[in-house]
C-alpha positions as CSV (number, residue, x, y, z in Angstrom):
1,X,16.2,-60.4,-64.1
2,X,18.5,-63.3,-63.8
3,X,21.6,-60.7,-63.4
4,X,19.6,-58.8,-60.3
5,X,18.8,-62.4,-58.7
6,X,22.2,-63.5,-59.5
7,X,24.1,-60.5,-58.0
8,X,21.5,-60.5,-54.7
9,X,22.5,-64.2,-54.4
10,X,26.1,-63.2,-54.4
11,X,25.9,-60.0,-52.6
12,X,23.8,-62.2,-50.0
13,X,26.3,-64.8,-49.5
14,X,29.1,-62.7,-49.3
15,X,27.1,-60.6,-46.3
16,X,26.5,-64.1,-44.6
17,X,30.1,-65.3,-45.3
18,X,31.1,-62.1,-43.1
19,X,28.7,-62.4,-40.5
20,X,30.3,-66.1,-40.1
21,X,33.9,-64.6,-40.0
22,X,32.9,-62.0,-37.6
23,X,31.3,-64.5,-34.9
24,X,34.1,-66.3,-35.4
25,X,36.6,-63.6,-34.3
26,X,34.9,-62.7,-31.7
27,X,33.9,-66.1,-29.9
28,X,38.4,-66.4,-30.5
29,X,38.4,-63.6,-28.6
30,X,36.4,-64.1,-25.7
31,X,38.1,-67.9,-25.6
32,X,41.1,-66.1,-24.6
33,X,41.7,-66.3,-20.4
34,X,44.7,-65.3,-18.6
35,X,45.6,-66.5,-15.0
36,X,44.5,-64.3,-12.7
37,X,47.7,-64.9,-10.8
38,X,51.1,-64.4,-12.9
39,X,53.1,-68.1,-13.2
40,X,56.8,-66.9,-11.9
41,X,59.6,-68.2,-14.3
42,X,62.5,-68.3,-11.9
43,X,62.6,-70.1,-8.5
44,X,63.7,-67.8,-6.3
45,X,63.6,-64.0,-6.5
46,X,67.4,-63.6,-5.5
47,X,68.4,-60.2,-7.5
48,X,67.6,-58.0,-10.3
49,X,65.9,-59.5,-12.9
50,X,64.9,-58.3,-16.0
51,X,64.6,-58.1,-19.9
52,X,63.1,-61.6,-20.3
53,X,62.7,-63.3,-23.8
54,X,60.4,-66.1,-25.1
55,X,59.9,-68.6,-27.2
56,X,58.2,-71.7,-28.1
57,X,59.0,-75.4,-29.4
58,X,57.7,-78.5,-30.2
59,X,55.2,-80.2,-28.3
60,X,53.6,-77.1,-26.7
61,X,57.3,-76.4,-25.0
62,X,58.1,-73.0,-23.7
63,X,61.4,-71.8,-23.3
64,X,62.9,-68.1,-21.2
65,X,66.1,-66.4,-21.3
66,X,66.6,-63.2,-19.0
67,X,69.1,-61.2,-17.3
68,X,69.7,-61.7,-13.9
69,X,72.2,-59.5,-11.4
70,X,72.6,-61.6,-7.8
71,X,76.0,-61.9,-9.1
72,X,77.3,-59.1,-10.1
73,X,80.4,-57.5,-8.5
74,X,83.9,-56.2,-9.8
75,X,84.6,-59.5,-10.8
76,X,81.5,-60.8,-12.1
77,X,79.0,-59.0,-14.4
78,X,75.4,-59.1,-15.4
79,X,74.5,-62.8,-16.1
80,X,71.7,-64.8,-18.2
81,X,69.5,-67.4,-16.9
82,X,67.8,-69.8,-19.2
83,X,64.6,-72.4,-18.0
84,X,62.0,-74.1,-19.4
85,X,58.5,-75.5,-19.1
86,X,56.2,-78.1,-20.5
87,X,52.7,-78.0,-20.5
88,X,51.3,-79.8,-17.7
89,X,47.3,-80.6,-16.8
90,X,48.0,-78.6,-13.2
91,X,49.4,-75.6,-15.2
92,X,52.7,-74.3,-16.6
93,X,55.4,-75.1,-14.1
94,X,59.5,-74.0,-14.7
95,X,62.3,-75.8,-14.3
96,X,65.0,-74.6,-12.3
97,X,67.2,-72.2,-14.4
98,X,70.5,-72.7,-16.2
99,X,73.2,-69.9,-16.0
100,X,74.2,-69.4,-20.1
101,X,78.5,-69.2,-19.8
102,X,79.5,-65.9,-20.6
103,X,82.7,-65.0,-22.9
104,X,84.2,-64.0,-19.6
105,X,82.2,-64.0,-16.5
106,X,83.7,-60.3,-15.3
107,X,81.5,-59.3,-18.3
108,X,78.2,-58.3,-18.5
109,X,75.8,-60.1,-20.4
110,X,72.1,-57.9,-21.5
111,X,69.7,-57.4,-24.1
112,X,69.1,-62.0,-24.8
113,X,67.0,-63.3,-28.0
114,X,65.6,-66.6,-28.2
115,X,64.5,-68.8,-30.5
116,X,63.6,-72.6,-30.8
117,X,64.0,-74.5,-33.8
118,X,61.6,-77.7,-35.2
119,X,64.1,-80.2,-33.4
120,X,63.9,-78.4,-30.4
121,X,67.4,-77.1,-30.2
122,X,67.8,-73.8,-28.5
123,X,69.2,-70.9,-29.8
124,X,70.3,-67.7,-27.7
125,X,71.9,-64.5,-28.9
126,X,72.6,-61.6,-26.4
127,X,75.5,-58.4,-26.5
128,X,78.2,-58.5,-24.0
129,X,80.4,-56.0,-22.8
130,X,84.4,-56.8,-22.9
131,X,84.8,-54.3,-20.1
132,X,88.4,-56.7,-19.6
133,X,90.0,-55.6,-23.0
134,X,92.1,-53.4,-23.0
135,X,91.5,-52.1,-26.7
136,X,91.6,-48.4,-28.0
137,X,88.0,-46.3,-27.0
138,X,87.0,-49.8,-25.6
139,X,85.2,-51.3,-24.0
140,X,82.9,-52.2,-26.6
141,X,79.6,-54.2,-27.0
142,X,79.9,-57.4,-28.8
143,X,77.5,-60.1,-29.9
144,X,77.4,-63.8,-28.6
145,X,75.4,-67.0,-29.6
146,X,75.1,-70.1,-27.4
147,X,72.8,-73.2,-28.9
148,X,71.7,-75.9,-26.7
149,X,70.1,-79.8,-27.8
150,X,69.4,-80.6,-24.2
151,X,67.4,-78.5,-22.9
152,X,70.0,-76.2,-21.3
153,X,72.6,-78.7,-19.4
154,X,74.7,-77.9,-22.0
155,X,75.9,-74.8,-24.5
156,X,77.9,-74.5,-27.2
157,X,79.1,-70.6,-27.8
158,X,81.0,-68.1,-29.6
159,X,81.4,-64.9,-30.8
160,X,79.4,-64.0,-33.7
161,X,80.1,-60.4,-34.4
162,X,83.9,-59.4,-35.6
163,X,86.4,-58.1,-33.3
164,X,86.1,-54.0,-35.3
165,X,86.4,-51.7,-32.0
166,X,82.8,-50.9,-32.6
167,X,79.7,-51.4,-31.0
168,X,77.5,-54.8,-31.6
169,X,74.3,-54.2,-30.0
170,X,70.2,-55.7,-30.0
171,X,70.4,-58.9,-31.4
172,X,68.1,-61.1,-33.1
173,X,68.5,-64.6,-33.8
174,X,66.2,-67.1,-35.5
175,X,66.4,-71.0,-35.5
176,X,66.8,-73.1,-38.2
177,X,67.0,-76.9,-38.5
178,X,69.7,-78.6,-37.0
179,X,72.6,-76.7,-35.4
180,X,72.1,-73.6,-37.4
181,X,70.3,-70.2,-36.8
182,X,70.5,-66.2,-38.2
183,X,71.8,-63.8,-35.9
184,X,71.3,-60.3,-36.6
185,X,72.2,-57.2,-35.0
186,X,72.9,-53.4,-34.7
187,X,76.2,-52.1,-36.0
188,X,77.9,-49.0,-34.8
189,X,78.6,-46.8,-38.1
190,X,80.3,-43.9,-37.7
191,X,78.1,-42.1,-38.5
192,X,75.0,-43.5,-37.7
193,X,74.5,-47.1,-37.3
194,X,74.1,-50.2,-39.7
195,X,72.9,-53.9,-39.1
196,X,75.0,-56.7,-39.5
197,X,73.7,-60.2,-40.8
198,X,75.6,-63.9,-39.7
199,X,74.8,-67.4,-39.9
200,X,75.5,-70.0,-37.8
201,X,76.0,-73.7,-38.0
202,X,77.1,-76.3,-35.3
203,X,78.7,-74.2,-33.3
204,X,80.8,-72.0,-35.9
205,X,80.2,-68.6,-37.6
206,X,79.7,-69.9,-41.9
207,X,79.8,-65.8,-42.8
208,X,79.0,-62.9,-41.9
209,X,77.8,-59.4,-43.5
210,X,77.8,-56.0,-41.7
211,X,76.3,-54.1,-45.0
212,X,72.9,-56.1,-44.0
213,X,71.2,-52.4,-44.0
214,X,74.0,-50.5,-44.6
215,X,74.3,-46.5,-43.0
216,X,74.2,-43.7,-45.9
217,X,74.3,-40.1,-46.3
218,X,70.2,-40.5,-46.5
219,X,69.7,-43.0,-44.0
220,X,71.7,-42.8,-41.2
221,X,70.1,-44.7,-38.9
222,X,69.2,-48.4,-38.9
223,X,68.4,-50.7,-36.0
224,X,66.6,-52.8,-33.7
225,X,66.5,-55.4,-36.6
226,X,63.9,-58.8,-35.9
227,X,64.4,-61.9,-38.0
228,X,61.8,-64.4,-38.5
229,X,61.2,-67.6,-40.7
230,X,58.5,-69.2,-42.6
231,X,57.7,-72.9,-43.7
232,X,59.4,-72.6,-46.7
233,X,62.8,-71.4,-45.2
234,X,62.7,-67.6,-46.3
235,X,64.1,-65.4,-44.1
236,X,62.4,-62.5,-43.0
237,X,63.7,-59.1,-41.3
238,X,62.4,-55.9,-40.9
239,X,64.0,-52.6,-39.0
240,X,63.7,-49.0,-38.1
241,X,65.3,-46.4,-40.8
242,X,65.8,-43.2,-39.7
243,X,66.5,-40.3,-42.3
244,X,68.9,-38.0,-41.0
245,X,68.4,-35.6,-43.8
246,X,64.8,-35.5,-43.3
247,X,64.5,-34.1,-40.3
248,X,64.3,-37.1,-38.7
């Protein structure tokens, strides 16, 4: 007898313990309002703009990067524009945006990542096209990083991926404290593709890896790689695979 009470006790309070976690969820879910009008992030809405990235900081800060085309000519390519906002009690308001300095500004610069570490430093990755070299089957993609500590008035950058004649596409980058970050990316492997792996720190490449997921006669395929990092400083990074061999 005590064993039935005992396990209808238990069986009860498990029942009432999801109930609880049910209401919850939902009264989360109906807390959550958008703007019935869209906040715009740039100030003016001089060219093509596209591809925007986000992230957030410290004190409920929110930070953009995007690519933006009202300059682009034969002598100037696709550019990025950085801005950011803090929160504010008449609603989210931008600041004006910040043009990120390209390798070469007759280059075009596409595909940003953002991330924003626990100090608030600022740390963008994007590919660029060195359509000025003049190297063998060129041009080719390569991958930049810029990192800010004021907000955007001021970048430090530099190429991250290695000078191989290949393609360095979709980057990823993820912030860690101080001056540092990941940066990860796609890696043209003929064949297929691999993804390459670098760390950062005040401004300098520490080292770099382009086996990260490596291409293989069984997976020939690997890309569109996302880093992210928890409290404890693990490093986290997960990809597509595509099998080749396996019919895809």
């Amino acid at each position: 007898m005590r064993s039935n009470v005992y396990l209808f006790t238990l069986t009860l309070a498990l029942a009432l313990a999801t109930l609880l976690a049910m209401l919850v969820l939902a009264q989360g879910a109906l807390a959550i309002e958008f703007e019935e009008e869209p906040t715009p992030i740039p100030s003016d809405d001089i060219g093509v703009q596209s591809n925007v990235a986000m992230a957030s900081g410290p004190e409920e800060m929110l930070y953009a990067v995007w690519e933006d085309g009202r300059w682009t000519t034969f002598q100037q390519g696709v550019a990025l524009l950085f801005a950011w906002s803090e929160p504010d009690d008449r609603g989210r308001a931008w600041s004006d945006e910040v043009r990120i300095p390209a390798g070469d500004a007759r280059n075009d610069m596409t595909d940003p990542a953002i991330s924003v570490g626990p100090d608030g430093v600022v740390h963008v990755a994007w590919q660029e096209l060195q359509r000025v070299e003049d190297t063998p089957g060129g041009p080719y993609w390569e991958v930049r990083y810029a990192f800010s500590t004021d907000n955007g008035m001021n970048w430090e950058s530099l190429r991250v991926s290695q000078p191989n004649n290949r393609n360095n596409t979709r980057p990823s980058v993820v912030a860690l404290g101080g001056n540092s970050a990941y940066v990860a990316w796609d890696l043209e492997d003929h064949p297929g593709s691999s993804i390459a792996l670098a760390r950062v720190d005040e401004g300098s490449r520490v080292w770099i890896r382009e086996d990260f997921a490596e291409a293989s006669d069984t997976w020939e395929i690997n890309g569109h790689v996302s880093l992210g990092i928890d409290t404890a400083g693990n490093l986290h990074a997960a990809w597509h695979a595509m099998d080749m061999n396996g019919m895809w």
